[in-house]
Structure formats: C-alpha cells, structure tokens
N, C-alpha and C positions, 0 to 999 in steps of 0.2 A: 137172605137173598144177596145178591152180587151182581155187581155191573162188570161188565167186561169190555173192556176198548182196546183194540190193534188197529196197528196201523200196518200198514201191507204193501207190498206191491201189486198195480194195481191188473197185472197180467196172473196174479195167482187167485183172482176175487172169484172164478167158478170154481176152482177146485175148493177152495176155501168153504164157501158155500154149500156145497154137496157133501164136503165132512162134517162139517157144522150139521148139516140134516139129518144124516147118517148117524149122529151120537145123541138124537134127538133136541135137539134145539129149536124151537118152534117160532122165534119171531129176530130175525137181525136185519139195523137200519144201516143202511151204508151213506160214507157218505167220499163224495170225492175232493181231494184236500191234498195241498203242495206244504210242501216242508224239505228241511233235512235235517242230519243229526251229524255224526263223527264225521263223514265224509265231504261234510260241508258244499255239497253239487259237485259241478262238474266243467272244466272248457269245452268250447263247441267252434267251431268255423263255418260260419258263412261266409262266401263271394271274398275270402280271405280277408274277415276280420275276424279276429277273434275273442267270443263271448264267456263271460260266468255267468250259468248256470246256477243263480244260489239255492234256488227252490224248486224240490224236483217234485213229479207228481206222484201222487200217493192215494190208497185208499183207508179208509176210516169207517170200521166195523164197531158196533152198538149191540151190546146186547146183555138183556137182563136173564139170569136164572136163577132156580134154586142152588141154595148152599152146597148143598149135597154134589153138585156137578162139574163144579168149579174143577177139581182137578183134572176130570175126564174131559171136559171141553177146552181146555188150556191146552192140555198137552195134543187133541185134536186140532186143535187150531194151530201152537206153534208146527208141527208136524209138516202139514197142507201147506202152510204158507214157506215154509223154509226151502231157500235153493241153495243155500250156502256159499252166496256172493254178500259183499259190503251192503248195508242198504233191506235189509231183508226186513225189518223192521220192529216193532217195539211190543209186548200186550200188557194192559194195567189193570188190576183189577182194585175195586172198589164196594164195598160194604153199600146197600143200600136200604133205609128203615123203613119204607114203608113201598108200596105200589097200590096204587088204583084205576079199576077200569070204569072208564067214564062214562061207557053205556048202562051197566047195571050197579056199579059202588061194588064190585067186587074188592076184595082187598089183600094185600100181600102175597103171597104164593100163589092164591087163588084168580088175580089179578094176569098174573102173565099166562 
C-alpha cells in the first residue's frame, strides 16, 4: 500500500477530484493549507501599501491505495492538477505497513 500526498492549487481541487474518481480511487481527505515553495509568495498592494505575501493558499490531498496504482494515480493526479504556471505544486509518495478499519478490523488492502 502507498500513501499519497499533493499539494495543489486550490482552484484545480474539482478537476483533480473527478480524475482521481475516474482512475478509481475511492476515498481522498482534503485538507486546506497555506505554504510556499521556490517562489517564495508574492507582493500585493493595498490602499498603497505594499504587502509580502509569504504564505499562499494551497490544497492538501490524502490518500491511501494499493501498490499496484501508484503509477496510474500519480500520473492521473500530476496531469488534473498541472497548469504549467510557478506554484503548481508538489506529490509525495509514501510506503504504508499496515491499514485498519475500525468498524470491522479489516486490514491492509482490505481496509481501504
């Protein structure tokens, strides 16, 4: 199994979403979350002063699958989310040992 985390922007979270569905993925936690990376923000002007923007807004996708998916749900997900401006954002992936569902002790594959 494999955990999968991107960070997105957060005007691409439906298309992202409905790819994600569409390549079968059946359970992502979102979460909303301010960051930046290389572009470090941004200036801004209000009432002519002028602001840094250090931390811009972002979304933060969760999700667990099987082993087996990983390639096809990366390149699903970088794909959706990509505009091809600065800022488009990051995906991690992560080995996961075990899952459990807490309703029945399901476990590991059978878990998600």
């Amino acid at each position: 199994m494999k955990k999968i985390e991107a960070i997105i922007q957060p005007f691409k979270l439906d298309e992202v979403k409905n790819a994600l569905i569409g390549a079968g993925v059946q359970g992502i936690t979102v979460t909303e979350v301010r960051g930046h990376g290389r572009q470090k923000g941004h200036k801004e002007v209000y009432r002519g002063q002028e602001y840094n923007i250090d931390f811009l807004p972002k979304v933060k996708l969760e999700l667990v699958i099987p082993g087996a998916m990983v390639d096809e749900v990366v390149k699903t997900l970088a794909d959706a989310a990509r505009s091809g401006k600065i800022g488009d954002g990051k995906v991690f992936v992560y080995d996961v040992v075990d899952a459990i569902r807490i309703r029945n002790n399901d476990r590991g594959e059978a878990a998600l």
